[in-house]
LUMVO-308912 format. One line per field, with one value per residue (C-alpha): residue in three letters; chain; z, x, y. Coordinates in nm, 3 decimals. Example, Ala and Ser with C-alpha at 12.3 -4.5 7.8 and 13.67 -1.06 7.14 Angstrom:
! residues 2
code <- (Ala; Ser)
unit <- (A; A)
pz <- (0.780; 0.714)
px <- (1.230; 1.367)
py <- (-0.450; -0.106)
***
This chain:
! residues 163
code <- (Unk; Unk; Unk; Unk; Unk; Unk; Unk; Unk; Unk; Unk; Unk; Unk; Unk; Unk; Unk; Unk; Unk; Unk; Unk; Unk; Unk; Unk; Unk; Unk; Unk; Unk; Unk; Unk; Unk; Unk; Unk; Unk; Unk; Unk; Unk; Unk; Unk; Unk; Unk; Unk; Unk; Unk; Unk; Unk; Unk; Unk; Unk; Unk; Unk; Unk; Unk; Unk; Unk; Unk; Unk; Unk; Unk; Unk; Unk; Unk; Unk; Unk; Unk; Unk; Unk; Unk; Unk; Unk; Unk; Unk; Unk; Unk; Unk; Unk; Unk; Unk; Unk; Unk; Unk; Unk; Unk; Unk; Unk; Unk; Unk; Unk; Unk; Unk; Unk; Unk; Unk; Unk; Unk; Unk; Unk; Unk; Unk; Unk; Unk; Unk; Unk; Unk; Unk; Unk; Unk; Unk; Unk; Unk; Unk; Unk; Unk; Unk; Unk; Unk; Unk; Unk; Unk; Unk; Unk; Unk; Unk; Unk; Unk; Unk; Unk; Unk; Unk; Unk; Unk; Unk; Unk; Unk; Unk; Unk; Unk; Unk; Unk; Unk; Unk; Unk; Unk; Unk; Unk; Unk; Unk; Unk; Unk; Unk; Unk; Unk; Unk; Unk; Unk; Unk; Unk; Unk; Unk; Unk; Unk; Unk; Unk; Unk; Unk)
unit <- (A; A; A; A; A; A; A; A; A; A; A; A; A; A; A; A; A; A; A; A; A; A; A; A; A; A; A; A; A; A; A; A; A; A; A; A; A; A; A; A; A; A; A; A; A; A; A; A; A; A; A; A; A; A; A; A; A; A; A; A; A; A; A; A; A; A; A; A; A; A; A; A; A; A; A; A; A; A; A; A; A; A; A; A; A; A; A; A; A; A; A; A; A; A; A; A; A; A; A; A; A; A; A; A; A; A; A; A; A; A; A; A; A; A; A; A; A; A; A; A; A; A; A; A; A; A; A; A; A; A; A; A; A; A; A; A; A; A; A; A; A; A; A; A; A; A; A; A; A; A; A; A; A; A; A; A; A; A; A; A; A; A; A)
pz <- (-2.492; -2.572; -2.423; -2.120; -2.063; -2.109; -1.875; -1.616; -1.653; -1.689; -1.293; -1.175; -0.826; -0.551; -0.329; 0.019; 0.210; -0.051; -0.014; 0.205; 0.507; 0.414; 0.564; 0.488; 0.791; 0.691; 0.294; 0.421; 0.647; 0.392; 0.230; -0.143; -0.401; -0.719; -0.581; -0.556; -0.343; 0.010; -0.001; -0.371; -0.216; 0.149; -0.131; -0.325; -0.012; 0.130; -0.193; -0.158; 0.131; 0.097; -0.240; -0.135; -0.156; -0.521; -0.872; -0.808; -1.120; -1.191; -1.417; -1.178; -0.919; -1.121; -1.240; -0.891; -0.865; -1.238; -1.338; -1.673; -1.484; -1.636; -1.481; -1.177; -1.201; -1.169; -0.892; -0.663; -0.709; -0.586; -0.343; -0.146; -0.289; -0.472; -0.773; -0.755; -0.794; -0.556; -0.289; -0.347; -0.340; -0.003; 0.133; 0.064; 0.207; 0.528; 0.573; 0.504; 0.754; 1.022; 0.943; 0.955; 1.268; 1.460; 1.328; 1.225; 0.873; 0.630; 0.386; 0.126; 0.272; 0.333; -0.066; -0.103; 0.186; 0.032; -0.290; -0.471; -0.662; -0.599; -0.294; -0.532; -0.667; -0.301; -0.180; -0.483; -0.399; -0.014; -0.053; -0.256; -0.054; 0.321; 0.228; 0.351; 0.266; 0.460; 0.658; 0.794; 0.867; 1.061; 1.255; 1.337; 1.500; 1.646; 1.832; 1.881; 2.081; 2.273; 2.626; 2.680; 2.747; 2.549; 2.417; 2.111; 1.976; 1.660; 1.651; 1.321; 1.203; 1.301; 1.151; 0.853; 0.755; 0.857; 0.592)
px <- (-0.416; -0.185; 0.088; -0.078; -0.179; 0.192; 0.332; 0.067; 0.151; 0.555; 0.572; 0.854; 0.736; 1.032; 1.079; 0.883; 1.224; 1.339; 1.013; 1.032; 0.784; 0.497; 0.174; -0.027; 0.095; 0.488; 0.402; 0.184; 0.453; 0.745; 0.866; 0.784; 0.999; 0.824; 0.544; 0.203; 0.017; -0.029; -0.392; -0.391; -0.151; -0.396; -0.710; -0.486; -0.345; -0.754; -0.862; -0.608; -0.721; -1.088; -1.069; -0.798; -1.037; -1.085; -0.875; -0.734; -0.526; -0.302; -0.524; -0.823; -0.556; -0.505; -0.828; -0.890; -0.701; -0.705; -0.388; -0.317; -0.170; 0.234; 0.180; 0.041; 0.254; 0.570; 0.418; 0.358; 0.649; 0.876; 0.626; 0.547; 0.942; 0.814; 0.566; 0.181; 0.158; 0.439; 0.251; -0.030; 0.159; 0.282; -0.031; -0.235; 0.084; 0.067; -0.291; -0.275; 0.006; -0.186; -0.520; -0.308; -0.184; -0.486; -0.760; -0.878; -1.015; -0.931; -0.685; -0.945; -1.106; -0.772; -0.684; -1.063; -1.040; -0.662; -0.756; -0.642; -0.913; -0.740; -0.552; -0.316; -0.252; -0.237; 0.012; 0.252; 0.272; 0.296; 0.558; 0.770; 0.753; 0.716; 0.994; 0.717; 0.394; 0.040; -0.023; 0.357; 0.334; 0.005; 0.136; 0.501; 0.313; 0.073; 0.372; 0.545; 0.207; 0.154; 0.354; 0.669; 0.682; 0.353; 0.322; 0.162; -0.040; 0.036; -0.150; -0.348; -0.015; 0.065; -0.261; -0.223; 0.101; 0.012; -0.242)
py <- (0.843; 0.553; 0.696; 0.777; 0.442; 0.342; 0.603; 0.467; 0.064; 0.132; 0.238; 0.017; -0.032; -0.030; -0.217; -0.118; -0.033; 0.197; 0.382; 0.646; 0.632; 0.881; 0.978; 1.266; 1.427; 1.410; 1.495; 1.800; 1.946; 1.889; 2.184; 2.134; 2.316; 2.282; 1.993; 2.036; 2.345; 2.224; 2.191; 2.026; 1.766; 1.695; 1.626; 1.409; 1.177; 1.225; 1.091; 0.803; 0.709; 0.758; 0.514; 0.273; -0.084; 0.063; 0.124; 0.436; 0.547; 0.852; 0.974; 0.990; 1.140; 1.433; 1.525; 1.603; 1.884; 1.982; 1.866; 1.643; 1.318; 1.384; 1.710; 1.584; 1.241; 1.512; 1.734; 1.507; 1.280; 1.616; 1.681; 1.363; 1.178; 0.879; 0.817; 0.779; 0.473; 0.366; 0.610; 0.399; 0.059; 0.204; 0.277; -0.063; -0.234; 0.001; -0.111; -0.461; -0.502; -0.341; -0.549; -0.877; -0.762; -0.693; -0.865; -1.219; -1.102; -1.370; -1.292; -1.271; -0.974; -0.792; -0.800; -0.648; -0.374; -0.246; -0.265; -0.636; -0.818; -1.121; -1.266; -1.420; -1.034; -0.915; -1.219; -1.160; -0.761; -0.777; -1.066; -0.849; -0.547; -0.707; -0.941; -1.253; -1.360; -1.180; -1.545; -1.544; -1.195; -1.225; -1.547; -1.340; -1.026; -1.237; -1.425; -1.079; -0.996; -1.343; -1.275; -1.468; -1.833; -1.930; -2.240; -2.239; -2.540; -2.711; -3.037; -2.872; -2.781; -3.144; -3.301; -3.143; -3.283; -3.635; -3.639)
***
């Protein structure tokens, strides 16, 4: 059991570049030499997504398709290219990108909805793999959406500063 636990918490996660762009789509189409069964893998990524605001473990990955998780850890790294965990990683990071993007959800509630108990948690991890932090992020594809020639207001920016 101890070692387990150890193989789960010694994922060195990569960088989000370095992780190749997967959906279930693009994992279910690749040919898999030695991953997991097609239709293992498409309850696997379902399950992902279905459970994403939630803990979702290697452990509880595997015992959905029967598999003890270094079995299943193995599978579906040469199946989908990267680790669990890192698919995982990948995932919430996907997600939280495109709620920054298009809604005004409070940064708060995006940690919750991908998965990050705290927004401290969730800031640390997107920073790391987005390269910024969730606010800059949301205020750079906001801008990227305003047309051109906008003027933006900063007298809060402004006010703040001043006191």
């Amino acid at each position: 059991m101890k070692s387990d636990q150890y193989m789960e918490e010694s994922h060195v996660l990569e960088p989000i570049h370095n992780v190749p762009r997967i959906n279930a789509a693009t994992a279910l189409s690749a040919p898999s030499t030695g991953g997991l069964a097609p239709h293992k893998l498409q309850k696997v990524l379902a399950y992902v997504e279905e459970k994403l605001a939630e803990p979702v473990g290697v452990r509880e990955l595997a015992s959905q398709v029967h598999m003890s998780p270094f079995h299943f850890a193995r599978r579906f790294k040469q199946a989908v290219g990267t680790p669990p965990h890192a698919y995982i990683t990948h995932v919430r990071v996907e997600r939280a990108k495109s709620l920054l993007a298009g809604t005004n959800i409070p940064l708060i509630e995006v940690a919750t909805r991908v998965g990050y108990r705290t927004q401290a948690h969730f800031t640390g991890v997107f920073h790391r793999y987005v390269g910024t932090t969730p606010r800059a992020y949301r205020l750079g594809a906001r801008k990227e959406l305003l047309p051109q020639g906008t003027v933006i207001s900063t007298s809060h920016v402004e006010q703040a500063v001043a006191v």
